[in-house]
C-alpha positions as a Python dict, from the first residue, in 0.01 Angstrom:
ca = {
    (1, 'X'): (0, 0, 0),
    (2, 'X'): (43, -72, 376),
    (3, 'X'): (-156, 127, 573),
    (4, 'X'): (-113, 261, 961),
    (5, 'X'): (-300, 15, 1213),
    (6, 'X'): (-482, 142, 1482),
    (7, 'X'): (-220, -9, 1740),
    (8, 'X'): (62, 264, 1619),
    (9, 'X'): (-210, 538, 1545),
    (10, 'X'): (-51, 812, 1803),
    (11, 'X'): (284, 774, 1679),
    (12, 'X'): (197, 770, 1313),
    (13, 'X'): (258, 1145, 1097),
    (14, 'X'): (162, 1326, 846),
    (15, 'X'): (389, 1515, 706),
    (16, 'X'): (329, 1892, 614),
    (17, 'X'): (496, 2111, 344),
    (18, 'X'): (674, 2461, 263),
    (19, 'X'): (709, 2553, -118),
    (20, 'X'): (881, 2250, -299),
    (21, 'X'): (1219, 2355, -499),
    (22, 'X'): (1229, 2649, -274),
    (23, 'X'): (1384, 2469, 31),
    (24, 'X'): (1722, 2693, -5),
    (25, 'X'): (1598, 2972, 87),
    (26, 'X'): (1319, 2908, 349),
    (27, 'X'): (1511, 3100, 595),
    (28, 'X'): (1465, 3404, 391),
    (29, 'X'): (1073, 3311, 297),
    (30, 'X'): (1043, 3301, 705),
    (31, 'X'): (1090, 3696, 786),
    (32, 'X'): (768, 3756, 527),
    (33, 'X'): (579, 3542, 746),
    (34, 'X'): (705, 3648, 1088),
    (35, 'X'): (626, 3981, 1003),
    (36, 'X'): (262, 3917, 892),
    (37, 'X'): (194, 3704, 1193),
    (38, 'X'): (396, 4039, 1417),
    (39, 'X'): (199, 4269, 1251),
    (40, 'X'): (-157, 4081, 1260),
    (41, 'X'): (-124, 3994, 1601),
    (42, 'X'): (-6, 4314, 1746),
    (43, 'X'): (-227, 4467, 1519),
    (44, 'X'): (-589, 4269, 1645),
    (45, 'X'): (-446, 4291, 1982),
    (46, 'X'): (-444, 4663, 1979),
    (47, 'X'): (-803, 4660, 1853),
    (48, 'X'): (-935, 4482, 2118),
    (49, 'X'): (-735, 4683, 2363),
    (50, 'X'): (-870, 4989, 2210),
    (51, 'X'): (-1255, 4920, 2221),
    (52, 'X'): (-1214, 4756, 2580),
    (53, 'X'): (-1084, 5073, 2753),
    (54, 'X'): (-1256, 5310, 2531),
    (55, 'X'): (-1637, 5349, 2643),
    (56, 'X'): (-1724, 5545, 2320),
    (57, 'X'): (-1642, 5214, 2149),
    (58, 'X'): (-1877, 5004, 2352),
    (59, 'X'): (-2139, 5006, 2054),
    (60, 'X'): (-2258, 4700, 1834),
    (61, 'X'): (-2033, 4822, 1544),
    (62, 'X'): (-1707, 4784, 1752),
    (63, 'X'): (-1854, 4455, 1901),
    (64, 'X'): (-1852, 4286, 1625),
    (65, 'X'): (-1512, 4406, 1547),
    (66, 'X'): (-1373, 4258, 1864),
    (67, 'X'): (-1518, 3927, 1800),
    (68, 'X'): (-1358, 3943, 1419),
    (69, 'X'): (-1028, 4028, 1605),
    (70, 'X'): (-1102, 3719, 1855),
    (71, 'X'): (-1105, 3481, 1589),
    (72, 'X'): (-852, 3593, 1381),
    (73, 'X'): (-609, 3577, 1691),
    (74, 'X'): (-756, 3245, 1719),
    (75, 'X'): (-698, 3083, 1423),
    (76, 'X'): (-303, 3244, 1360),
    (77, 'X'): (-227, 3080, 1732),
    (78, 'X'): (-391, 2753, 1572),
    (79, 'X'): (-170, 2771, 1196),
    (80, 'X'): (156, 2971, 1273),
    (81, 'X'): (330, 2718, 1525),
    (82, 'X'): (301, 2460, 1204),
    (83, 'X'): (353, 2733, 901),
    (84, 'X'): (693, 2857, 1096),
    (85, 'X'): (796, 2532, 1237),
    (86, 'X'): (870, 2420, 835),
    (87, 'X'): (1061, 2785, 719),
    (88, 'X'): (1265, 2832, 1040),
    (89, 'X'): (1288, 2464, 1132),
    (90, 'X'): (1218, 2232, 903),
    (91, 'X'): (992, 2075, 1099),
    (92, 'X'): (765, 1902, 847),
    (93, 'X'): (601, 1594, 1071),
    (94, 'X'): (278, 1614, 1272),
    (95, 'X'): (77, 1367, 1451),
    (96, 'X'): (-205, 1250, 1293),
    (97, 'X'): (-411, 1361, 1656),
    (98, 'X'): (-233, 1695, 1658),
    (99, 'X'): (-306, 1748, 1273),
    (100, 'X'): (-697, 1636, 1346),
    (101, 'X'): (-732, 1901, 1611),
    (102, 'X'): (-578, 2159, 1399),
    (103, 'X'): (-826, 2142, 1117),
    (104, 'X'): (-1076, 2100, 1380),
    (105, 'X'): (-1028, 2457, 1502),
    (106, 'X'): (-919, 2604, 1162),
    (107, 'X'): (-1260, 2517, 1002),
    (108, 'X'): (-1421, 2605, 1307),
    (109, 'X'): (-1261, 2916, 1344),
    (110, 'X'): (-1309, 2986, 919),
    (111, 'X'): (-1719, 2931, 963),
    (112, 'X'): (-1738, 3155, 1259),
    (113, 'X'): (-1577, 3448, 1057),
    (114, 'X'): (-1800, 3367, 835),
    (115, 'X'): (-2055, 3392, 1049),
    (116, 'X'): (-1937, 3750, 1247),
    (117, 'X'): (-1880, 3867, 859),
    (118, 'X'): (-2260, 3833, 816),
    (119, 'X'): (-2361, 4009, 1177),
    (120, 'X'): (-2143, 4268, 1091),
    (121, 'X'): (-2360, 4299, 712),
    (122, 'X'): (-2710, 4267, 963),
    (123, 'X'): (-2536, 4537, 1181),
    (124, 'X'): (-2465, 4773, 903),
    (125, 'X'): (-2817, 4744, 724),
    (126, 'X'): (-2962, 4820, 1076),
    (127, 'X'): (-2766, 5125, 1130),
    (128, 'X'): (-2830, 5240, 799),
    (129, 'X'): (-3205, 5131, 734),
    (130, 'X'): (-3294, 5213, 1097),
    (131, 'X'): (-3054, 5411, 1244),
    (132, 'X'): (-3351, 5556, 1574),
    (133, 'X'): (-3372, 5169, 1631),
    (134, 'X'): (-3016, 5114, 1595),
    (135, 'X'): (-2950, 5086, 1971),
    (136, 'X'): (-3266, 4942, 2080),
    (137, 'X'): (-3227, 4637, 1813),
    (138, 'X'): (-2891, 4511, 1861),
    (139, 'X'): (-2829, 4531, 2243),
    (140, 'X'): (-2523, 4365, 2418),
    (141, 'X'): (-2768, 4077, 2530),
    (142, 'X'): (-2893, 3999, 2226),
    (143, 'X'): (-2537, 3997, 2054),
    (144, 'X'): (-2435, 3789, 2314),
    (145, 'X'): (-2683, 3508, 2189),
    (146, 'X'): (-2694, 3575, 1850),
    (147, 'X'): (-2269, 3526, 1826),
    (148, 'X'): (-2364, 3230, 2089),
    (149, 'X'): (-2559, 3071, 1855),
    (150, 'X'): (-2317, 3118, 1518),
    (151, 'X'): (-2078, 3004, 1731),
    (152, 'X'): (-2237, 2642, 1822),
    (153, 'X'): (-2338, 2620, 1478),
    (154, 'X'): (-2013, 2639, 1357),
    (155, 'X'): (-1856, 2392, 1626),
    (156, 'X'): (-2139, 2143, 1593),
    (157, 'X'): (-2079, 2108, 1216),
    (158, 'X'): (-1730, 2044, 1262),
    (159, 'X'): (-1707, 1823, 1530),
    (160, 'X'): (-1784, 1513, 1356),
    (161, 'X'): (-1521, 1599, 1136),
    (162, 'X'): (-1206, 1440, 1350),
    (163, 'X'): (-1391, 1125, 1457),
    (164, 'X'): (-1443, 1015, 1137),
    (165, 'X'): (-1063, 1098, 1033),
    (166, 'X'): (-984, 903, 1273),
    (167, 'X'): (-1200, 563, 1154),
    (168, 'X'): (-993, 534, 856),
    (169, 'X'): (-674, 394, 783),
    (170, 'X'): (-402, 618, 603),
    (171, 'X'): (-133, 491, 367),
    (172, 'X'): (262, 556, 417),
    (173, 'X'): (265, 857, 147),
    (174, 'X'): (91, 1109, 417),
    (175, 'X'): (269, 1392, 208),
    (176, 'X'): (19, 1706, 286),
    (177, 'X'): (45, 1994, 27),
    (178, 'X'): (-9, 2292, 311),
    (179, 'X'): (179, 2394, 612),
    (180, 'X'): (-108, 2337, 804),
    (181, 'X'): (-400, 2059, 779),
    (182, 'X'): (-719, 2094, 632),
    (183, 'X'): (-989, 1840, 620),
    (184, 'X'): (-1070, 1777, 221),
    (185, 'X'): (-691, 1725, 209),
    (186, 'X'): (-628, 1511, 500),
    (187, 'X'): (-896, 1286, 383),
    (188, 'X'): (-771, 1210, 78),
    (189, 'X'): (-465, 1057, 223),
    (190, 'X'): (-705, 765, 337),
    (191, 'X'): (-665, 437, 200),
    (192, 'X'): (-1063, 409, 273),
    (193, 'X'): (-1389, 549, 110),
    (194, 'X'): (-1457, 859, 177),
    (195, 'X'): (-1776, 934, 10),
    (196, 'X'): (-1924, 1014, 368),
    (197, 'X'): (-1656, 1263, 456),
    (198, 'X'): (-1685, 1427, 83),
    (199, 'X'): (-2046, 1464, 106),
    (200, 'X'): (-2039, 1616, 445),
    (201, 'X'): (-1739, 1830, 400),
    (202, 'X'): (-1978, 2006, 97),
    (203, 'X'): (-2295, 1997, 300),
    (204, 'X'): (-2142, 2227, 623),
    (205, 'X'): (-1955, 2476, 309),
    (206, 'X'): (-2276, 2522, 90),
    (207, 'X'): (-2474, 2531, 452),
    (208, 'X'): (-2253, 2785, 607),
    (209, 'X'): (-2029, 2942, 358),
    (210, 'X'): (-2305, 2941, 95),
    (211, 'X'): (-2597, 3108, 297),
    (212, 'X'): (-2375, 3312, 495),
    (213, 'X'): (-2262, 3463, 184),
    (214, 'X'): (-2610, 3477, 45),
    (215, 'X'): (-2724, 3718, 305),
    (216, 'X'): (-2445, 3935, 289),
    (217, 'X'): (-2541, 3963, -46),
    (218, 'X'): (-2883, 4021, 20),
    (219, 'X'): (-2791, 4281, 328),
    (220, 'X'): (-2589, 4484, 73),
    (221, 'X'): (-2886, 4503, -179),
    (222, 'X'): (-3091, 4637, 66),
    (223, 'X'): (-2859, 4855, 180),
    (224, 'X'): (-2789, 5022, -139),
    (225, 'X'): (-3179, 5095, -187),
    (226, 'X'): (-3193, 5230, 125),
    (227, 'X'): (-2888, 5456, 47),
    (228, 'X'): (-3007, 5569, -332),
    (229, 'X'): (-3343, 5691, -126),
    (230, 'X'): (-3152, 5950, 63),
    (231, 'X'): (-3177, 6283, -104),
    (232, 'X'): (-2851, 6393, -35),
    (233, 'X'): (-2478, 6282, -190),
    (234, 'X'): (-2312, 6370, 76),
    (235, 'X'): (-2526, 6173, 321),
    (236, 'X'): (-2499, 5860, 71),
    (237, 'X'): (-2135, 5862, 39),
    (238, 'X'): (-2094, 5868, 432),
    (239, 'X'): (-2321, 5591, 493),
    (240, 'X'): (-2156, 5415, 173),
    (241, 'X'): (-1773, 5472, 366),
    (242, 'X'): (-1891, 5281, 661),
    (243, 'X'): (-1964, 4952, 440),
    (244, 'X'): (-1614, 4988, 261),
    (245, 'X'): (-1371, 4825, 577),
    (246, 'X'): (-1645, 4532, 589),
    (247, 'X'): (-1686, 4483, 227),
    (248, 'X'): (-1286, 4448, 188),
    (249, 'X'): (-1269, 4208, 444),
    (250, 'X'): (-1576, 3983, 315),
    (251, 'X'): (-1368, 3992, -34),
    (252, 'X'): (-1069, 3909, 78),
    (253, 'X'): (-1232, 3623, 303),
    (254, 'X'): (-1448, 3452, 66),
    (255, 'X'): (-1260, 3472, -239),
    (256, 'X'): (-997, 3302, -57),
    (257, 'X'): (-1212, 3009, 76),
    (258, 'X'): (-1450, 2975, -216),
    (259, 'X'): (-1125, 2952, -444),
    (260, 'X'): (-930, 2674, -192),
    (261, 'X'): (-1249, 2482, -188),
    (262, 'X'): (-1252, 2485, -575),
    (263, 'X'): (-913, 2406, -591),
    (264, 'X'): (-920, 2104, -333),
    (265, 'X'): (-1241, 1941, -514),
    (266, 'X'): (-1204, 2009, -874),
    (267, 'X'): (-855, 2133, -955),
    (268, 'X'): (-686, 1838, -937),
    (269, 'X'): (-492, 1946, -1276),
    (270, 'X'): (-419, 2314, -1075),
    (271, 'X'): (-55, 2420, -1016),
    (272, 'X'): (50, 2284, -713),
    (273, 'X'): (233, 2636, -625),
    (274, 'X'): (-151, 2818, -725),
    (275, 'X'): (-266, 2586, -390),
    (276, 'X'): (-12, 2661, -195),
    (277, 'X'): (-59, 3059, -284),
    (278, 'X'): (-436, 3026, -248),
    (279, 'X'): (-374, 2849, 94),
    (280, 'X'): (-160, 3126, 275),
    (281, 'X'): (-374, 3415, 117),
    (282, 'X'): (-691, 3228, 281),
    (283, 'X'): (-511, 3190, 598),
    (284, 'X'): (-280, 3442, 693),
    (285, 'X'): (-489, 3728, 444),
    (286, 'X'): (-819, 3815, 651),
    (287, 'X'): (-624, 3866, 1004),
    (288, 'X'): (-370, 4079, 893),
}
């Protein structure tokens, strides 16, 4: 197969897909997803308006909240323009430096949830273990640094990711099974090895995903001790409601990854509509 020099690299494509079979009726599958991107960014928006101008909000708890919010903003600016372009448009073709910086700031934006996921897990085993220290333990300073730091983590381990995309060469079938581009897809489409990318691509997962998940895990063990100590139900139940929000959205979040990660590396004999459904639950899912 011929592949795309480096002298035509800007104005080669990939080219990005809806549901195959379905195309008659992508005008129709389009309100679905106009309304969830409406309703998720109206709905973060008015968070984040909420805690700003309400000073009884201005507490570690809601903090975190706004940077979830942030993110999840973030990334449905990032995937909609692409996801919508295809149902209302038809528009299936995206550069290949367009569809480099998009899964650039899609895993970026995927390993910081991760990451405020597990700050709000810290912040909740604080406020339950230690709730006289509460205040005095997570201050706005130290937030600020602490999110600072996820934050760099997260970018650093991604930003290799583009420049070597863009060292290989990519054959003419640059058919992409999302509406959107992802990395352990888009590197498959090379005509080169990609052992380096593969390896990687698991190392920043298990590094982020995996210990990020591991300490959630952990936080909600000790949490649970610390709520079986207290004497009374109705204390336990009320410090068990203020975990159940959090706990939803950690399901719904790393189910969703965890399975499309699955999928991409070892499902190659997977339905091709199970990726697709796994794909738009793990994107669209966690912000609305």
């Amino acid at each position: 197969m011929s592949a795309v020099n480096d002298t035509n690299f800007d104005s080669a494509v990939f080219l990005l897909s809806g549901i195959p079979g379905w195309e008659d009726v992508y005008l129709w599958i389009s309100i679905p997803f106009c309304l969830m991107y409406v309703i998720s960014m109206v709905g973060n928006s008015v968070i984040l308006f909420i805690i700003k101008t309400d000073p009884s909000l201005h507490e570690p708890m809601y903090i975190f909240l706004s940077m979830l919010a942030v993110t999840d903003l973030a990334l449905l600016i990032v995937t909609m323009p692409t996801i919508l372009g295809i149902y209302l448009f038809n528009s299936r073709e995206i550069s290949f430096s367009a569809c480099f910086a998009q899964l650039f700031f899609i895993h970026s934006l995927s390993f910081i949830e991760s990451s405020v996921l597990l700050l709000m897990a810290f912040d909740r085993f604080v406020a339950i273990r230690d709730p006289l220290r509460y205040a005095s333990i997570l201050t706005p300073p130290r937030i600020a640094k602490i999110g600072l730091v996820f934050m760099l983590r997260s970018v650093a381990q991604i930003f290799p990711l583009p420049f070597l995309l863009k060292q290989f060469q990519y054959c003419q079938a640059n058919v992409l099974s999302h509406s959107y581009c992802l990395h352990q897809e888009v590197m498959k489409m090379a005509c080169s090895d990609i052992t380096v990318n593969s390896i990687y691509g698991l190392f920043t997962i298990v590094f982020t995903v995996g210990l990020d998940s591991m300490f959630i895990f952990l936080s909600y063990v000790m949490i649970l001790k610390t709520v079986l100590s207290i004497a009374s139900r109705a204390e336990r139940l009320r410090a068990l409601n203020t975990c159940v929000s959090h706990l939803c959205a950690v399901l719904v979040f790393y189910t969703s990854l965890i399975s499309l990660a699955v999928i991409h590396r070892f499902g190659n004999s997977s339905s091709h509509l199970l990726q697709i459904f796994v794909g738009y639950v793990y994107m669209l899912f966690p912000p609305l």
